[in-house]
N, C-alpha and C positions, 0 to 999 in steps of 0.2 A: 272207474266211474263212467269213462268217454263210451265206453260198452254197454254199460245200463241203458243211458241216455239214449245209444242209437238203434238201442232195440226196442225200448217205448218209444223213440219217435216212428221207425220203421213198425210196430205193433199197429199205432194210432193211425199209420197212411194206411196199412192193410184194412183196419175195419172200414176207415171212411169210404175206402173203393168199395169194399162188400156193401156198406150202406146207401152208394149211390148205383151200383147192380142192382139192388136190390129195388128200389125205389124206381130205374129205370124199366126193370121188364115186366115189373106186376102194377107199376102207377103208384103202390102205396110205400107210405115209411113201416119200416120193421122196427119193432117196438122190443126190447129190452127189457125183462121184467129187474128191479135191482135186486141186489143181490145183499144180503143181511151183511157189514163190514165182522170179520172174522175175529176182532179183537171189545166187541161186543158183549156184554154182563143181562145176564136175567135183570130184572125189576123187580122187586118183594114189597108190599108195601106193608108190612106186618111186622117184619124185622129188620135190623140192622144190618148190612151186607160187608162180608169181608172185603175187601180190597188192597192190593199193594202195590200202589203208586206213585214213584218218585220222580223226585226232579231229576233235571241234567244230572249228571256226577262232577264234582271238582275233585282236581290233584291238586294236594299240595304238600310236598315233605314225602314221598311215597306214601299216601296215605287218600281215599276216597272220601268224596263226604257228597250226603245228600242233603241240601237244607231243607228239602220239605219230603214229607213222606205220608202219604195220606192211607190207611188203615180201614175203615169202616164208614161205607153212606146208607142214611136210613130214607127214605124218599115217604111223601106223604101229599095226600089226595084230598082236597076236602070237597062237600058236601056243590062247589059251585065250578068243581073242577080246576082249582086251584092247585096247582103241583110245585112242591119246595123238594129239598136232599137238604140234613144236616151232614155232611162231613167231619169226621174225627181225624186229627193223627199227628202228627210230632213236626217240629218247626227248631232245625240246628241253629244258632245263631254263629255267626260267621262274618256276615258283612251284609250292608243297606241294601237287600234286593226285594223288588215288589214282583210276585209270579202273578200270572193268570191261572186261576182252573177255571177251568170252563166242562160243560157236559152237555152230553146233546140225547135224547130221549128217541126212540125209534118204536115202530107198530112192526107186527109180526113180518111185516114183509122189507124190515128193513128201511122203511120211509121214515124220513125224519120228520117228527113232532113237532119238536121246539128244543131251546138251548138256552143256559144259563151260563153265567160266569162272574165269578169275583175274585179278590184281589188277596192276595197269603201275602204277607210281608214276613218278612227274614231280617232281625237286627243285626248291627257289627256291635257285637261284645266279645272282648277276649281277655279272659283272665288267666293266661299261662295255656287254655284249654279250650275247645270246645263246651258250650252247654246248648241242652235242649229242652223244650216246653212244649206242653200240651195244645193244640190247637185245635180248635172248630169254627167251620166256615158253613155260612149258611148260601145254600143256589136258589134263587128263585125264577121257576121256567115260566111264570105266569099260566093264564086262564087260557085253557083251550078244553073245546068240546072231545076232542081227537084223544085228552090224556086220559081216559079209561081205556084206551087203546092201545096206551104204552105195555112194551113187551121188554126192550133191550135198553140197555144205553153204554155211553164210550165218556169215558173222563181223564182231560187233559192236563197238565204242567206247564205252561209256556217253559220254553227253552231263554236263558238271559245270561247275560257277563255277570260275573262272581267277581270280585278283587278278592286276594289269598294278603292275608297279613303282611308279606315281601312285598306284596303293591302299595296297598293303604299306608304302610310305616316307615316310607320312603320321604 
């Protein structure tokens, strides 16, 4: 990890010297076009979009579990540029956690639109077993002139502490 770290800090001292070279011999800033983030999904607003997107993973017992696992967003536009996503997809229950998803909307070039996020909760119920239910979560990214512009977008899981049945039943 100390490796990663000292080659983005040393990455980040190299551009900024190229940035202020730069800036030095011509008088101007050098401009950056962004770059679309590579983990980025088309836009459909006509169908329902596969997806599969999960939370952290927990151990516990040798065994994985995902409490949330998101499957399908349908994203929809309406007539004042209002842009929502319904979200479909399965919710393990295991123990009291509230996740974030969040999503962020982006134009062909990569610039960000706008972002929504709300709240997937996960209950502790444990009868012997894990169970799971069907979930759907609505994103609301509000009104923007820019979202007929949308092209891509990236949808998240916050990362959170899980307690495993050996914590909670102590």
């Amino acid at each position: 990890m100390k490796t990663l770290t000292s080659v983005a800090v040393t990455s980040a001292s190299l551009i900024a010297v190229l940035l202020l070279f730069v800036r030095f011999t011509t008088g101007q800033d050098l401009v950056v076009a962004p770059e679309k983030p590579k983990a980025s999904l088309p836009i459909d607003l006509k169908e329902p979009l596969p997806i599969k997107v999960k939370s952290h993973p927990v151990e516990w017992r040798e065994s994985t579990f995902h409490l949330v696992s998101l499957n399908t967003i349908q994203f929809s536009l309406d007539e004042e540029s209002h842009l929502r996503a319904e979200v479909k997809g399965r919710v393990t229950m295991f123990d009291d956690v509230q996740y974030d998803v969040s999503a962020a909307v982006l134009n062909k070039d990569g610039e960000l639109l706008g972002t929504a996020r709300t709240l997937c909760e996960a209950k502790r119920m444990w009868l012997g077993r894990t169970m799971s239910s069907a979930q759907k979560l609505n994103l609301d990214f509000g009104v923007s002139l820019e979202y007929p512009n949308a092209d891509s977008f990236l949808i998240n899981i916050s990362k959170r502490k899980v307690l495993t049945p050996d914590d909670w039943q102590k």
